[in-house]
Backbone bond lengths (Angstrom), bond angles and torsions (degrees), N, CA, C in turn:
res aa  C-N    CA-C-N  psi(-1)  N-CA   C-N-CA  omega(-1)  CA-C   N-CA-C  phi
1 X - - - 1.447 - - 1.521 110.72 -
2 X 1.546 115.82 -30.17 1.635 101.21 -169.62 1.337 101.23 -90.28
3 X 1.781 130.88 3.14 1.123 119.61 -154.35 2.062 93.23 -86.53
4 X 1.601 89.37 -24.62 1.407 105.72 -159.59 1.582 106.43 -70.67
5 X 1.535 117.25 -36.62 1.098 131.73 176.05 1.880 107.21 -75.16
6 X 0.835 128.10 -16.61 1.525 135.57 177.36 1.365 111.00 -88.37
7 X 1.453 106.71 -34.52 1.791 122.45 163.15 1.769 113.16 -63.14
8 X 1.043 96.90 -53.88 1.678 96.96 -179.06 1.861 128.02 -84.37
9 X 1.454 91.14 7.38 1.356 123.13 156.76 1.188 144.53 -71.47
10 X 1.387 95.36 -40.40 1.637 130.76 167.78 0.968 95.04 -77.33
11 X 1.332 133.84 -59.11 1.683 134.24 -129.89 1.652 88.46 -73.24
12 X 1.762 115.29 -50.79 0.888 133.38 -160.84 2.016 105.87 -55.90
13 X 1.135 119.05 -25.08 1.086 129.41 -154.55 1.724 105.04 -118.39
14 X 1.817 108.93 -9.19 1.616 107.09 139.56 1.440 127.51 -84.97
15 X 1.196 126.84 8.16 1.421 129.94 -167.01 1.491 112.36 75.90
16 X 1.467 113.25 35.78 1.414 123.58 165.44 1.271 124.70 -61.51
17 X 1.207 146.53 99.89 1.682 131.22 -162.97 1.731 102.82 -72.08
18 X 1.279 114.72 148.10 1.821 116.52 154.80 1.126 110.25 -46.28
19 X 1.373 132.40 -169.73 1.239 142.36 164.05 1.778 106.24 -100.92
20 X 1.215 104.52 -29.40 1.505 116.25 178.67 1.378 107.40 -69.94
21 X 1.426 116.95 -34.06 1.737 113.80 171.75 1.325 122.79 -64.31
22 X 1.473 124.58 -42.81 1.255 158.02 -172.07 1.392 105.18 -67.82
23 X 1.665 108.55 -44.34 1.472 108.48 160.04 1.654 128.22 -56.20
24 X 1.377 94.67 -58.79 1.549 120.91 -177.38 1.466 81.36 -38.87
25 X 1.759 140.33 -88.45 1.312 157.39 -134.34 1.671 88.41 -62.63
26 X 0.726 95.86 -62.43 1.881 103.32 -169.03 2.021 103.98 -38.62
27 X 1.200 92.44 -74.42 1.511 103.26 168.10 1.856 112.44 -39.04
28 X 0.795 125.39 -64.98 1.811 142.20 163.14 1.498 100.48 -34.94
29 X 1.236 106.26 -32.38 1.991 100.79 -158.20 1.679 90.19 -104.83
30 X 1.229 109.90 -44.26 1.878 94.49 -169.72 0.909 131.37 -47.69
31 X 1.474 137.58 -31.00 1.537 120.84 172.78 1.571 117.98 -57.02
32 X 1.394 120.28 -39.02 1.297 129.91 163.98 1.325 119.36 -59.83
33 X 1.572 138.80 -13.63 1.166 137.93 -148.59 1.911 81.99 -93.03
34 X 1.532 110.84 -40.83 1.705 111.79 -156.74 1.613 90.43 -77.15
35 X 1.474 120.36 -22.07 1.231 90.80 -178.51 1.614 137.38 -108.28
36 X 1.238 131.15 163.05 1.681 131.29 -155.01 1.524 98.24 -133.39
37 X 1.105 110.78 116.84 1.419 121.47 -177.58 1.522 123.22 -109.72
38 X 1.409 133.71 134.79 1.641 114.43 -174.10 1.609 98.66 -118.44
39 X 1.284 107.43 132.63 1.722 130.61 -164.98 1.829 85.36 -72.16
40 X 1.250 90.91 -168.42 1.838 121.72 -169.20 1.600 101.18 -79.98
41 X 1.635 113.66 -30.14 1.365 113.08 -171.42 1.669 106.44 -90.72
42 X 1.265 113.11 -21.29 1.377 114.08 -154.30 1.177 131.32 126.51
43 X 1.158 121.31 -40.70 1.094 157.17 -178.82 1.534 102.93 -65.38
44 X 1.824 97.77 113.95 1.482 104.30 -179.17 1.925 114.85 -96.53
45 X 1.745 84.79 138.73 1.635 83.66 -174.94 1.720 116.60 -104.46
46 X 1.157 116.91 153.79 1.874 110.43 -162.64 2.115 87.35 -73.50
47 X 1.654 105.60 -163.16 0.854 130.69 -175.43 1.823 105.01 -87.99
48 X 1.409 96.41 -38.95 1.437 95.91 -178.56 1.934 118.70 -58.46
49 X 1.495 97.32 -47.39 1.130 98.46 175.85 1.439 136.13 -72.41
50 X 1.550 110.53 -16.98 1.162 138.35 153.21 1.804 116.22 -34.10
51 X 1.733 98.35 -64.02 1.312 103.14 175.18 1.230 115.72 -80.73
52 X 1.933 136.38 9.85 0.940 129.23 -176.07 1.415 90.18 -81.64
53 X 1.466 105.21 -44.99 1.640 118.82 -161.75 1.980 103.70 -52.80
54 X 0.994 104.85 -68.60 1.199 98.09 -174.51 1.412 130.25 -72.86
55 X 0.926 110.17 24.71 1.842 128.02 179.62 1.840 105.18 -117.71
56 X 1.568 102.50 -4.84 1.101 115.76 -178.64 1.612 129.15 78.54
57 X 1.267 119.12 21.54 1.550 128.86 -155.65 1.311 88.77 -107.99
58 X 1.142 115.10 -40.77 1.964 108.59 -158.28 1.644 95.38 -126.39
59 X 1.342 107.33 109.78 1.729 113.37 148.56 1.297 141.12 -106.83
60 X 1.396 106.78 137.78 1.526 115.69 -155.11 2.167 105.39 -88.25
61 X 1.092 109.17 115.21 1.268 112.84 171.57 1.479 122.82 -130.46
62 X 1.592 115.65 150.58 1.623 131.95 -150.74 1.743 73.37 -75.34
63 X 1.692 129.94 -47.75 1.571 109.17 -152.07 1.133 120.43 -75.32
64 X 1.163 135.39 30.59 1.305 132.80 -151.95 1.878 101.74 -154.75
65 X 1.370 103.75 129.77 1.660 100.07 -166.33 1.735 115.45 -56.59
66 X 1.784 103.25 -42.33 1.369 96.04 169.82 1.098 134.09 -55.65
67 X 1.611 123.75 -50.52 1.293 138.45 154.26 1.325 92.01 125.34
68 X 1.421 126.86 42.94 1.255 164.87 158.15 1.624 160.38 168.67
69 X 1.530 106.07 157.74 1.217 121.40 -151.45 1.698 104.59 -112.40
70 X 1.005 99.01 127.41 1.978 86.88 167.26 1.495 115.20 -96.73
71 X 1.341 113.85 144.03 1.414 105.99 -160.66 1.423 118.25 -92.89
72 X 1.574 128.61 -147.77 1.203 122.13 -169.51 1.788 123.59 -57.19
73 X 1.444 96.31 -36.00 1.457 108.14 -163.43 1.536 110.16 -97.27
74 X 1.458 104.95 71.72 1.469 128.17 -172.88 1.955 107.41 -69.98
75 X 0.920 112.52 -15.09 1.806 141.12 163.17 1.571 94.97 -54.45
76 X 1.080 113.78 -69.27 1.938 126.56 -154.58 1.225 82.34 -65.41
77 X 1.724 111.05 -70.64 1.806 123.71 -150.31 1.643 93.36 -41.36
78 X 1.103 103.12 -84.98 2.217 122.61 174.91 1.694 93.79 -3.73
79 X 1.594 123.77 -63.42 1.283 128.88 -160.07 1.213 118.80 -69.96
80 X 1.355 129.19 -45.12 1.524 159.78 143.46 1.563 96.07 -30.68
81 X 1.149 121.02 -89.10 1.566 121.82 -166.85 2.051 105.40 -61.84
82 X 1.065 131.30 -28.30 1.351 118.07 161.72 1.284 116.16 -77.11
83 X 1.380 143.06 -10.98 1.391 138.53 125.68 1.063 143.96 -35.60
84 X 1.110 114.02 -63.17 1.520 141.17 156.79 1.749 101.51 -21.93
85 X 1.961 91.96 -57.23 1.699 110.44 -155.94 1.562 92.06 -55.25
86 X 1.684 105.02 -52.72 1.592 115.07 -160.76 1.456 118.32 -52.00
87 X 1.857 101.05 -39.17 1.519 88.43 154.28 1.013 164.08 -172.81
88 X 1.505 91.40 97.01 1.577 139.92 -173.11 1.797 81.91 -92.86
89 X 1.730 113.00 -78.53 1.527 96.64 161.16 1.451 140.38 11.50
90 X 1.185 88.66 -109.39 1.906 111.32 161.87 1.386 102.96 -39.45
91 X 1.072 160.82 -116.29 1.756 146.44 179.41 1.604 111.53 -16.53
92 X 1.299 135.09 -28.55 1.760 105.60 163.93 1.537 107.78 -94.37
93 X 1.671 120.59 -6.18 1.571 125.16 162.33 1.184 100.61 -54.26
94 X 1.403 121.86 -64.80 2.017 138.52 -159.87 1.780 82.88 -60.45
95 X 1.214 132.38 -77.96 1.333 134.75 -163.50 1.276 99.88 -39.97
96 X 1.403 126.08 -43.38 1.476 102.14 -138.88 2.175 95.38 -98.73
97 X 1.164 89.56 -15.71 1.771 106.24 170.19 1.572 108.08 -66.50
98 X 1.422 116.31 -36.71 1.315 98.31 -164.64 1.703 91.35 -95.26
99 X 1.023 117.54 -47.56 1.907 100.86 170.85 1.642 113.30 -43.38
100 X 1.294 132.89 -42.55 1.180 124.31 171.65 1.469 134.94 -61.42
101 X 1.416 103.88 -24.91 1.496 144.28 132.93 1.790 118.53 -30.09
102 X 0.988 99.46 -79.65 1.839 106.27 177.29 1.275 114.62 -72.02
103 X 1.611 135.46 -31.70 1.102 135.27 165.74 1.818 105.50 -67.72
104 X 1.379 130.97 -53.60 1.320 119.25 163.42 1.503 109.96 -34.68
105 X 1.120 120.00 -81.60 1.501 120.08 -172.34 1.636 115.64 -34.94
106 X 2.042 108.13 -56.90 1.136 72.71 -178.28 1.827 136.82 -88.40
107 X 1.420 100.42 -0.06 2.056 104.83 143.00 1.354 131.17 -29.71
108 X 1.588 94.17 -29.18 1.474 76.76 -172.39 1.694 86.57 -130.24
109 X 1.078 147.73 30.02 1.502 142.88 95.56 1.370 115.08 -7.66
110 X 1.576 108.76 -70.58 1.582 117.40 -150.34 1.760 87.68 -77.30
Protein backbone atom coordinates (compact mmCIF):
# COMPACT_ATOMS: atom_id res chain seq x y z
CA UNK A 1 0.00 0.00 0.00
CA UNK A 2 2.72 2.68 0.75
CA UNK A 3 4.53 1.70 -2.39
CA UNK A 4 1.27 2.77 -4.24
CA UNK A 5 0.97 6.00 -2.40
CA UNK A 6 4.80 6.88 -3.13
CA UNK A 7 3.78 6.07 -6.87
CA UNK A 8 1.05 8.60 -7.01
CA UNK A 9 3.38 11.02 -5.47
CA UNK A 10 5.68 11.01 -8.13
CA UNK A 11 3.13 10.83 -10.69
CA UNK A 12 1.72 13.86 -9.01
CA UNK A 13 4.98 15.77 -9.25
CA UNK A 14 5.27 14.91 -13.27
CA UNK A 15 2.15 16.76 -14.03
CA UNK A 16 0.13 13.55 -13.80
CA UNK A 17 -3.61 14.59 -13.46
CA UNK A 18 -6.00 12.46 -10.73
CA UNK A 19 -8.69 10.84 -12.26
CA UNK A 20 -10.97 13.02 -10.04
CA UNK A 21 -9.48 16.17 -11.87
CA UNK A 22 -9.96 14.78 -15.30
CA UNK A 23 -13.45 14.21 -14.15
CA UNK A 24 -14.05 17.61 -12.66
CA UNK A 25 -12.55 19.03 -16.45
CA UNK A 26 -14.63 16.67 -18.43
CA UNK A 27 -17.87 17.75 -16.68
CA UNK A 28 -16.62 21.74 -17.07
CA UNK A 29 -15.83 20.99 -20.82
CA UNK A 30 -19.10 19.15 -22.05
CA UNK A 31 -21.45 21.62 -22.87
CA UNK A 32 -18.78 23.03 -25.21
CA UNK A 33 -17.68 19.62 -26.44
CA UNK A 34 -21.49 19.42 -28.54
CA UNK A 35 -20.80 22.61 -29.79
CA UNK A 36 -19.01 23.69 -33.41
CA UNK A 37 -18.59 27.15 -34.11
CA UNK A 38 -17.40 28.92 -37.58
CA UNK A 39 -14.90 32.02 -36.98
CA UNK A 40 -14.98 35.33 -39.33
CA UNK A 41 -12.64 33.44 -41.83
CA UNK A 42 -14.49 30.27 -42.17
CA UNK A 43 -12.66 28.42 -40.45
CA UNK A 44 -14.39 26.02 -38.06
CA UNK A 45 -13.39 25.92 -34.39
CA UNK A 46 -13.92 22.51 -32.07
CA UNK A 47 -15.71 22.85 -28.67
CA UNK A 48 -12.50 22.68 -26.86
CA UNK A 49 -11.27 25.77 -28.20
CA UNK A 50 -14.45 27.39 -27.86
CA UNK A 51 -14.12 26.95 -24.08
CA UNK A 52 -10.52 28.03 -24.29
CA UNK A 53 -11.91 31.24 -25.83
CA UNK A 54 -14.22 32.14 -23.33
CA UNK A 55 -12.28 31.43 -20.17
CA UNK A 56 -10.06 33.88 -21.85
CA UNK A 57 -6.88 31.70 -22.75
CA UNK A 58 -7.33 31.50 -26.51
CA UNK A 59 -8.14 34.55 -28.88
CA UNK A 60 -9.42 34.33 -32.16
CA UNK A 61 -7.97 36.95 -34.72
CA UNK A 62 -8.61 37.78 -38.72
CA UNK A 63 -4.38 38.59 -38.66
CA UNK A 64 -3.12 35.56 -38.09
CA UNK A 65 -3.37 32.45 -40.64
CA UNK A 66 -4.88 30.16 -37.97
CA UNK A 67 -7.30 32.60 -36.83
CA UNK A 68 -5.66 32.28 -33.53
CA UNK A 69 -3.64 33.45 -30.76
CA UNK A 70 -3.28 32.14 -27.20
CA UNK A 71 -3.21 34.78 -24.81
CA UNK A 72 -1.19 36.02 -21.89
CA UNK A 73 -1.80 33.26 -19.41
CA UNK A 74 0.18 30.54 -21.22
CA UNK A 75 0.28 28.78 -17.37
CA UNK A 76 -3.77 28.20 -17.54
CA UNK A 77 -3.76 27.44 -21.54
CA UNK A 78 -0.60 24.48 -20.88
CA UNK A 79 -3.10 23.19 -17.90
CA UNK A 80 -6.40 23.20 -19.83
CA UNK A 81 -4.85 21.62 -22.97
CA UNK A 82 -2.95 18.72 -20.84
CA UNK A 83 -6.40 17.95 -19.56
CA UNK A 84 -8.16 18.14 -22.36
CA UNK A 85 -5.00 15.72 -23.65
CA UNK A 86 -5.68 13.35 -20.49
CA UNK A 87 -9.02 12.96 -21.64
CA UNK A 88 -9.02 12.50 -25.01
CA UNK A 89 -6.65 9.52 -23.55
CA UNK A 90 -9.04 7.96 -21.23
CA UNK A 91 -11.93 7.89 -24.14
CA UNK A 92 -9.56 6.05 -26.85
CA UNK A 93 -8.45 3.77 -23.46
CA UNK A 94 -12.59 3.25 -22.80
CA UNK A 95 -12.89 2.72 -26.79
CA UNK A 96 -10.26 0.66 -27.30
CA UNK A 97 -11.32 -1.78 -24.05
CA UNK A 98 -14.68 -2.11 -25.14
CA UNK A 99 -13.71 -3.26 -28.86
CA UNK A 100 -11.34 -5.67 -27.21
CA UNK A 101 -14.32 -6.50 -25.25
CA UNK A 102 -16.74 -7.31 -28.28
CA UNK A 103 -14.11 -8.94 -30.30
CA UNK A 104 -13.46 -11.32 -27.07
CA UNK A 105 -17.06 -12.08 -26.88
CA UNK A 106 -17.51 -12.52 -30.26
CA UNK A 107 -14.42 -15.44 -30.13
CA UNK A 108 -16.07 -17.02 -28.05
CA UNK A 109 -19.51 -16.85 -29.96
CA UNK A 110 -17.80 -18.71 -32.79
Amino acid sequence: MAFKKQTQVYRKEENVLSNEEIKEFEKELEPFMLKETELFNGRKITGFELYLHNKGLFRFSPQYPSGAVVMANAEAYREARDKYSAIQSLRYGREQAELKEKERLQTLAI
